[in-house]
PyMOL CGO cylinders between C-alpha atoms (Angstrom):
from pymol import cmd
from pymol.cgo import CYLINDER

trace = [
    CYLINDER, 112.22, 70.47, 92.60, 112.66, 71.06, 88.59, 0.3, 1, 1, 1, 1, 1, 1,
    CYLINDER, 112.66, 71.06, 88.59, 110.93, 69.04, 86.32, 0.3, 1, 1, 1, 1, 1, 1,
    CYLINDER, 110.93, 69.04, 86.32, 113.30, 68.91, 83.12, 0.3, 1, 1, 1, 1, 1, 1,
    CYLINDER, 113.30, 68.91, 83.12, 111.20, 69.01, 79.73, 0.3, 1, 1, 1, 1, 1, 1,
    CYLINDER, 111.20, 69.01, 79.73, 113.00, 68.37, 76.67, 0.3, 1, 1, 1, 1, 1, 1,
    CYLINDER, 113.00, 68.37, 76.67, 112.00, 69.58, 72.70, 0.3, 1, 1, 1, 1, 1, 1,
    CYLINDER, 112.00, 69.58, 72.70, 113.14, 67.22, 70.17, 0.3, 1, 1, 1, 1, 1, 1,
    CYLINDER, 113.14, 67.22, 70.17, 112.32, 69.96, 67.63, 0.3, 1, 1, 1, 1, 1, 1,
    CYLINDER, 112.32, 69.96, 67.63, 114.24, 72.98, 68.99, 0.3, 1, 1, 1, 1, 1, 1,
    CYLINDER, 114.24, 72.98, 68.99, 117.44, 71.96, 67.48, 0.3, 1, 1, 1, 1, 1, 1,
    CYLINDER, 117.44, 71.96, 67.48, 119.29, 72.61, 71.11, 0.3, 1, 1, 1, 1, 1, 1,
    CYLINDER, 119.29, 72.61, 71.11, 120.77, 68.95, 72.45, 0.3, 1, 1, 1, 1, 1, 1,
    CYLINDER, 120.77, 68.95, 72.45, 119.14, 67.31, 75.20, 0.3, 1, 1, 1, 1, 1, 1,
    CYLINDER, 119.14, 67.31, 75.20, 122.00, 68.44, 77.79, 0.3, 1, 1, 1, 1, 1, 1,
    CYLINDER, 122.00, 68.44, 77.79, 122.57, 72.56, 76.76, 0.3, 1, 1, 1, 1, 1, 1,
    CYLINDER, 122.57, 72.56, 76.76, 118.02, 71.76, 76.89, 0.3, 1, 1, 1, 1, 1, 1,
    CYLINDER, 118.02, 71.76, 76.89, 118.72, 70.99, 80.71, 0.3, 1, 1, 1, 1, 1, 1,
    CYLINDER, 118.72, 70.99, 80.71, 121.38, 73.41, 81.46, 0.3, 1, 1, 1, 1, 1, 1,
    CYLINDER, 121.38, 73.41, 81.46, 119.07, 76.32, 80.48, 0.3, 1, 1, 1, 1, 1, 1,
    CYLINDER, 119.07, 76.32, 80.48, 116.26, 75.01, 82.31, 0.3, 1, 1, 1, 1, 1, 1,
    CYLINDER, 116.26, 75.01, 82.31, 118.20, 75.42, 85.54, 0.3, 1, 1, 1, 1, 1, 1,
    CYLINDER, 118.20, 75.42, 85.54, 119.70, 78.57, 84.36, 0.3, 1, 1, 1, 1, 1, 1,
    CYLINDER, 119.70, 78.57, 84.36, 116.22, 79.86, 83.84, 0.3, 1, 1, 1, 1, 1, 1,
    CYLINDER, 116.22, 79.86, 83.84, 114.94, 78.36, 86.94, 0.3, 1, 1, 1, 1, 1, 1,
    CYLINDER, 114.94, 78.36, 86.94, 117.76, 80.21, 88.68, 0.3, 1, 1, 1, 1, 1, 1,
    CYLINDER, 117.76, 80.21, 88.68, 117.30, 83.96, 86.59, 0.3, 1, 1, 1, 1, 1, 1,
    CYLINDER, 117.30, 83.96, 86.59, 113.37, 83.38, 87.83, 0.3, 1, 1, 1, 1, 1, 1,
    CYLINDER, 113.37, 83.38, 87.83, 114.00, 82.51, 91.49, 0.3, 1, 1, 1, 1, 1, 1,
    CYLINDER, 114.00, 82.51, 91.49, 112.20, 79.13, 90.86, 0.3, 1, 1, 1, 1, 1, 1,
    CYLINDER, 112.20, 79.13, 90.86, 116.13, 77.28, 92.12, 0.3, 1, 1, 1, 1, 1, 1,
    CYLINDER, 116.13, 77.28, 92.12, 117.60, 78.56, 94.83, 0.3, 1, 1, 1, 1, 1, 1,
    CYLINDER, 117.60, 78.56, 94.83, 121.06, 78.00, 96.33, 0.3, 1, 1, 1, 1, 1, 1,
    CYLINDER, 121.06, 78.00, 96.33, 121.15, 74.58, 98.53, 0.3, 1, 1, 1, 1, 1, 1,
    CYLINDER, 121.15, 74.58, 98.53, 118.04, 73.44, 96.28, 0.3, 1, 1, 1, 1, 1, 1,
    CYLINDER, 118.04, 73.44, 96.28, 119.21, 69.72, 94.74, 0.3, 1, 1, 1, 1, 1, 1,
    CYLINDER, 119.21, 69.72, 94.74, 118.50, 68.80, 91.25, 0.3, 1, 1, 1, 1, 1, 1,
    CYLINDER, 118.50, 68.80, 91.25, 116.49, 65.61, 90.30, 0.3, 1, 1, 1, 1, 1, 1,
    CYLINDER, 116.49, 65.61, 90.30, 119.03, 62.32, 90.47, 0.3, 1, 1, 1, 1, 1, 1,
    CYLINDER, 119.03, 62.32, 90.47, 120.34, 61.06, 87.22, 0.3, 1, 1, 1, 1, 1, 1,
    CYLINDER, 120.34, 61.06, 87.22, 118.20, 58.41, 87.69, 0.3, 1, 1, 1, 1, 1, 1,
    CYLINDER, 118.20, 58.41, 87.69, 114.97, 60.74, 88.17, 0.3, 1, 1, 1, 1, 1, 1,
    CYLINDER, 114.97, 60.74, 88.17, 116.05, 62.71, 84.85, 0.3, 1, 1, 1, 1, 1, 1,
    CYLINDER, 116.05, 62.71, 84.85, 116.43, 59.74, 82.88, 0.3, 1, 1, 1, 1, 1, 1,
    CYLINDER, 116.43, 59.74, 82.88, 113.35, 58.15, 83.86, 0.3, 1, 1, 1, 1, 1, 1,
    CYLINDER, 113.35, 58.15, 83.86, 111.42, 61.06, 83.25, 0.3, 1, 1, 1, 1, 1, 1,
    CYLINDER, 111.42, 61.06, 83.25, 112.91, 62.30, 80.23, 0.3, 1, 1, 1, 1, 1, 1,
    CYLINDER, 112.91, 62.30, 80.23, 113.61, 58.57, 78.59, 0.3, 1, 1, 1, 1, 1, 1,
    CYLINDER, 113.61, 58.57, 78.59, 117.28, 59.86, 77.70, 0.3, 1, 1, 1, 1, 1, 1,
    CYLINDER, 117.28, 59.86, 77.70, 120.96, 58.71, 78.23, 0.3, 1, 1, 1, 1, 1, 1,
    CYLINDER, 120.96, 58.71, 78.23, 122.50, 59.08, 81.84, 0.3, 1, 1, 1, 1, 1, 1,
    CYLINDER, 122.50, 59.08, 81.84, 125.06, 60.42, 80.09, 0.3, 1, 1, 1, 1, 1, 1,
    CYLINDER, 125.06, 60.42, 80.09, 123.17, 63.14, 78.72, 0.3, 1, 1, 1, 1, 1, 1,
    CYLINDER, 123.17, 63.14, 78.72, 122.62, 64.42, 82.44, 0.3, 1, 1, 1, 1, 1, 1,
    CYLINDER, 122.62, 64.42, 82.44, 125.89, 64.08, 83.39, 0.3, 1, 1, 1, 1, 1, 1,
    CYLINDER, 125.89, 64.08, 83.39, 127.14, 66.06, 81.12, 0.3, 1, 1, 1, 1, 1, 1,
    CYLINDER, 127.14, 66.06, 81.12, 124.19, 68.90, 81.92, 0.3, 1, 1, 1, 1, 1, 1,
    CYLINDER, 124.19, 68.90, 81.92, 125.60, 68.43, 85.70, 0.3, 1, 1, 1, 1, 1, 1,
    CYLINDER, 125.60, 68.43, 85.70, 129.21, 68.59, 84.81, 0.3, 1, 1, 1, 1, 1, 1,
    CYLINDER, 129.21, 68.59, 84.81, 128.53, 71.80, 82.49, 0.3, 1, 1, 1, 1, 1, 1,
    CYLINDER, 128.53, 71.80, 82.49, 126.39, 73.46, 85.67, 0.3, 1, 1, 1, 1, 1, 1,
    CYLINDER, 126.39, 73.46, 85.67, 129.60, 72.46, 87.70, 0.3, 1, 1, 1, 1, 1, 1,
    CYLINDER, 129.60, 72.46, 87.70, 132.03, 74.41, 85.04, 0.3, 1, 1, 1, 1, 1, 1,
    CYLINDER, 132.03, 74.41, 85.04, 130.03, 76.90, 85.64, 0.3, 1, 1, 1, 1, 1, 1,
    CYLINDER, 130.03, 76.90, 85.64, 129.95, 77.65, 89.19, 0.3, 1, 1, 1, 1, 1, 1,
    CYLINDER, 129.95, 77.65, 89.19, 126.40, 77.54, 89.11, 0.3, 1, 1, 1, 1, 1, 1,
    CYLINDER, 126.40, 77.54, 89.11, 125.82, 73.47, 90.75, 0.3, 1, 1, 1, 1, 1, 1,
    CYLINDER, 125.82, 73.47, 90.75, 128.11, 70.18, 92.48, 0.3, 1, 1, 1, 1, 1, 1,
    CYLINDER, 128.11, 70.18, 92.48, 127.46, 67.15, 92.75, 0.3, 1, 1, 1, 1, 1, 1,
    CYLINDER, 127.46, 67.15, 92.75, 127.96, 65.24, 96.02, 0.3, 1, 1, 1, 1, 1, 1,
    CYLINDER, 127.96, 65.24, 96.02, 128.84, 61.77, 95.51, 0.3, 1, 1, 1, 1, 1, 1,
    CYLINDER, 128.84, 61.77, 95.51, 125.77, 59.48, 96.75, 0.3, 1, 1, 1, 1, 1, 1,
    CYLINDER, 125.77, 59.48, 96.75, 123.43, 62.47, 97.60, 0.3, 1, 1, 1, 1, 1, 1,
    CYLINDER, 123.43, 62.47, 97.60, 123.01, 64.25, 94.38, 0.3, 1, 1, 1, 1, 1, 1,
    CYLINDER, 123.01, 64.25, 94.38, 123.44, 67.29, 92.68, 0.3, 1, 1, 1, 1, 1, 1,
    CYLINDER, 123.44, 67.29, 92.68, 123.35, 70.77, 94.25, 0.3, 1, 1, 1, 1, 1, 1,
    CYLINDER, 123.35, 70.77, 94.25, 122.60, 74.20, 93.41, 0.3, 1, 1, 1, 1, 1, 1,
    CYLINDER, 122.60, 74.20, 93.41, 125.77, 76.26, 94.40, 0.3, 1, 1, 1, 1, 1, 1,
    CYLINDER, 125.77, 76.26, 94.40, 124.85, 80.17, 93.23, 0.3, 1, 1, 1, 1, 1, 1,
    CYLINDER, 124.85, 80.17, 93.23, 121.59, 81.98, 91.81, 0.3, 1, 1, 1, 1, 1, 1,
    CYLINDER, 121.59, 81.98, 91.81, 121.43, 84.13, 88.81, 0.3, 1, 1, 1, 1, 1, 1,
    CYLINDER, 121.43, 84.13, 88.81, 118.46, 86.32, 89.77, 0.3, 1, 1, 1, 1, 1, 1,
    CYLINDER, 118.46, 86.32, 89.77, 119.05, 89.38, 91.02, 0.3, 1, 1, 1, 1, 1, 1,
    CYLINDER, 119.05, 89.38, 91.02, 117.11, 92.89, 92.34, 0.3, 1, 1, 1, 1, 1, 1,
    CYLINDER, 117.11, 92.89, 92.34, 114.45, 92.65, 89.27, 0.3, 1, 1, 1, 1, 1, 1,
    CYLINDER, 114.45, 92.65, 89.27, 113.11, 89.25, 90.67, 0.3, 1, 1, 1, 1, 1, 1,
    CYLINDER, 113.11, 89.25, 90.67, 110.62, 91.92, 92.37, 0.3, 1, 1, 1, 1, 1, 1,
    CYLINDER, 110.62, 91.92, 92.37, 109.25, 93.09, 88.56, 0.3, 1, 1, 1, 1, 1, 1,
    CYLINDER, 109.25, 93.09, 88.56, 108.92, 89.49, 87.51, 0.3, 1, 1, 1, 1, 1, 1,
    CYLINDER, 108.92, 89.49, 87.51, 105.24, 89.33, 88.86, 0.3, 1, 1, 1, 1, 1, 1,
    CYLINDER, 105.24, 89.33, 88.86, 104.23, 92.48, 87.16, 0.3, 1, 1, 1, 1, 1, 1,
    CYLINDER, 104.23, 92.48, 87.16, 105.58, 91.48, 83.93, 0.3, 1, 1, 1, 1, 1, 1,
    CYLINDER, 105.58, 91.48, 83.93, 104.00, 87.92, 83.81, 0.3, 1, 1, 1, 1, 1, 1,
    CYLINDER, 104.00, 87.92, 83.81, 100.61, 89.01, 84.08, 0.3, 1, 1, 1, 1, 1, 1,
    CYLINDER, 100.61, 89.01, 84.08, 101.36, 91.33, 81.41, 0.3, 1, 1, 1, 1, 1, 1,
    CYLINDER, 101.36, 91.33, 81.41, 102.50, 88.98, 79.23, 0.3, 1, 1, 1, 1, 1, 1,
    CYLINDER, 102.50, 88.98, 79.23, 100.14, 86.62, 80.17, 0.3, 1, 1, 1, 1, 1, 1,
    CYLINDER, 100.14, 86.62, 80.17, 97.73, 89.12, 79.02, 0.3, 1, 1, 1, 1, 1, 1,
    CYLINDER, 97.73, 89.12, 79.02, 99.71, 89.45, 75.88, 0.3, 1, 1, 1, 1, 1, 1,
    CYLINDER, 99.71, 89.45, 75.88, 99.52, 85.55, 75.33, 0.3, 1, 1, 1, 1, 1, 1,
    CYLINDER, 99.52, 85.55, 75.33, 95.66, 85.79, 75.82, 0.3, 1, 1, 1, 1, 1, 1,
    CYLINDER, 95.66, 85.79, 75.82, 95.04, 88.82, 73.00, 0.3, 1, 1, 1, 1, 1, 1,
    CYLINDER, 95.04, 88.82, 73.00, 97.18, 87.10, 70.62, 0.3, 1, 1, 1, 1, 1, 1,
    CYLINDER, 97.18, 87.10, 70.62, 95.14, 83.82, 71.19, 0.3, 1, 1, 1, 1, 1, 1,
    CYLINDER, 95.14, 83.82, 71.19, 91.86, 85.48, 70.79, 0.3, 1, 1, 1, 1, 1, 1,
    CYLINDER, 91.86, 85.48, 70.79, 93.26, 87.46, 67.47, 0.3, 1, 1, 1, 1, 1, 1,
    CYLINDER, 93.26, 87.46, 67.47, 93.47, 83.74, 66.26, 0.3, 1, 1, 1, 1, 1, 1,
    CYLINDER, 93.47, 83.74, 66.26, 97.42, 82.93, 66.33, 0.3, 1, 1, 1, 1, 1, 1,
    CYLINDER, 97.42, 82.93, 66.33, 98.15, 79.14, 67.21, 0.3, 1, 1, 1, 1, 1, 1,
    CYLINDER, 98.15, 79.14, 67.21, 101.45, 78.65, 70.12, 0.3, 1, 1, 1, 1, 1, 1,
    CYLINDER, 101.45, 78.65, 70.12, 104.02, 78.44, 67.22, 0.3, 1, 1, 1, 1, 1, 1,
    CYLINDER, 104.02, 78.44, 67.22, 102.91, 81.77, 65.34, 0.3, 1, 1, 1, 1, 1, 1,
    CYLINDER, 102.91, 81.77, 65.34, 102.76, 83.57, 68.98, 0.3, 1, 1, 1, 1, 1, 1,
    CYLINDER, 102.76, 83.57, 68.98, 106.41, 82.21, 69.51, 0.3, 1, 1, 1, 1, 1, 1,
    CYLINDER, 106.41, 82.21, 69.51, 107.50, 83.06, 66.29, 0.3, 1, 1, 1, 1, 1, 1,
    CYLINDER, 107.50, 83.06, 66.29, 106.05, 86.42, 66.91, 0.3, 1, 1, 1, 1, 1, 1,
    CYLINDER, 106.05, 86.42, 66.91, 107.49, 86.86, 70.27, 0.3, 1, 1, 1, 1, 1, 1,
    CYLINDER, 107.49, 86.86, 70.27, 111.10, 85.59, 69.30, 0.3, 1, 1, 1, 1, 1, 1,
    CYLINDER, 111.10, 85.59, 69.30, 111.01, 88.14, 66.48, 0.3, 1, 1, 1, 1, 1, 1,
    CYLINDER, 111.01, 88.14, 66.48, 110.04, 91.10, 68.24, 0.3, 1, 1, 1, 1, 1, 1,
    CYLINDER, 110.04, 91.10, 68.24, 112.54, 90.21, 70.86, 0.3, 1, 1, 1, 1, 1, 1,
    CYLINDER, 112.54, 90.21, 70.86, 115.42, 89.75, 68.48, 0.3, 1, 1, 1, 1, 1, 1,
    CYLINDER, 115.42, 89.75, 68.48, 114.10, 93.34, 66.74, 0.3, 1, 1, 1, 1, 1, 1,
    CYLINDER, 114.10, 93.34, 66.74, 114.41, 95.10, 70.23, 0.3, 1, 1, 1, 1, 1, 1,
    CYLINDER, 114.41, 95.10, 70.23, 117.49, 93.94, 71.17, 0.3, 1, 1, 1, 1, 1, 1,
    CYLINDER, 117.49, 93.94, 71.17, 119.80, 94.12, 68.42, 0.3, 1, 1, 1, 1, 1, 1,
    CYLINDER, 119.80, 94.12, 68.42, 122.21, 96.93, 68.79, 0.3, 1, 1, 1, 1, 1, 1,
    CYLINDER, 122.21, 96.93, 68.79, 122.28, 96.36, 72.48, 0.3, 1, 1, 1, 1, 1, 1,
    CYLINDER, 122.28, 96.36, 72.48, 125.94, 95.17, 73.87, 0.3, 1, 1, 1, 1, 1, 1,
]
cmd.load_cgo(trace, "trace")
C-alpha cells in the first residue's frame, strides 16, 4: 500500500501532493489496478491533515478515471499509467542513483542536487511538445 508524504514547503496543496503520489506510484508500477488506497482515516492519521483534504485527492483520482471509491470498503485503483518502458525503469534508477551518489561526494547538499536536477530537466525538455 502507498504511504502518502506531504511537503509543506513545495508550494503544491496537500491534495494535488497526494494525487501525484498515486499518479507517480502508478507511471512507476508501484499501484496497480485493483490495489486500494489507504482509508481517509489512515491518510489523516498519518499525514495529521483534514479528511477533507483526502477526499478531495480521491474525488480528483475519480475525475480522472484513474481510482473509485466503494462506499464502506475504500478507495480503489481503477487504471495504471505505466506503460512498455516500466522494463527501463531498473536500468535508469541505478543510474541515477549513481548520479545522486557523485553529486553527494562532489559536496552538494539534497536541495542543491534537486535544484540541479530540476534545472537540467527543465533545460532538456523545453522545446519538446
Amino acid at each position: 500500500m502507498i504511504e502518502f508524504h506531504l511537503d509543506s514547503t513545495s508550494g503544491v496543496s496537500p491534495y494535488l501532493q497526494i494525487v501525484q503520489q498515486v499518479r507517480h506510484a502508478l507511471r512507476l508500477g508501484l499501484l496497480r489496478e485493483g490495489d486500494q488506497l489507504p482509508t481517509v482515516k489512515e491518510a489523516v492519521g498519518s499525514l495529521a491533515i483534514n479528511p477533507n483534504t483526502v477526499l478531495k485527492a480521491y474525488k480528483e483520482l475519480e475525475l480522472r478515471g484513474l481510482a473509485a471509491a466503494r462506499p464502506g470498503i475504500g478507495t480503489f485503483i481503477t487504471a495504471t499509467l505505466s506503460d512498455a518502458s516500466l522494463a527501463a525503469h531498473a536500468g535508469l534508477r541505478q543510474d541515477l542513483r549513481r548520479w545522486f551518489a557523485k553529486a553527494r561526494r562532489a559536496g552538494l547538499d539534497d536541495e542543491s542536487i534537486e535544484a540541479l536536477y530540476r534545472d537540467t530537466f527543465r533545460s532538456t525538455t523545453e522545446g519538446v511538445a
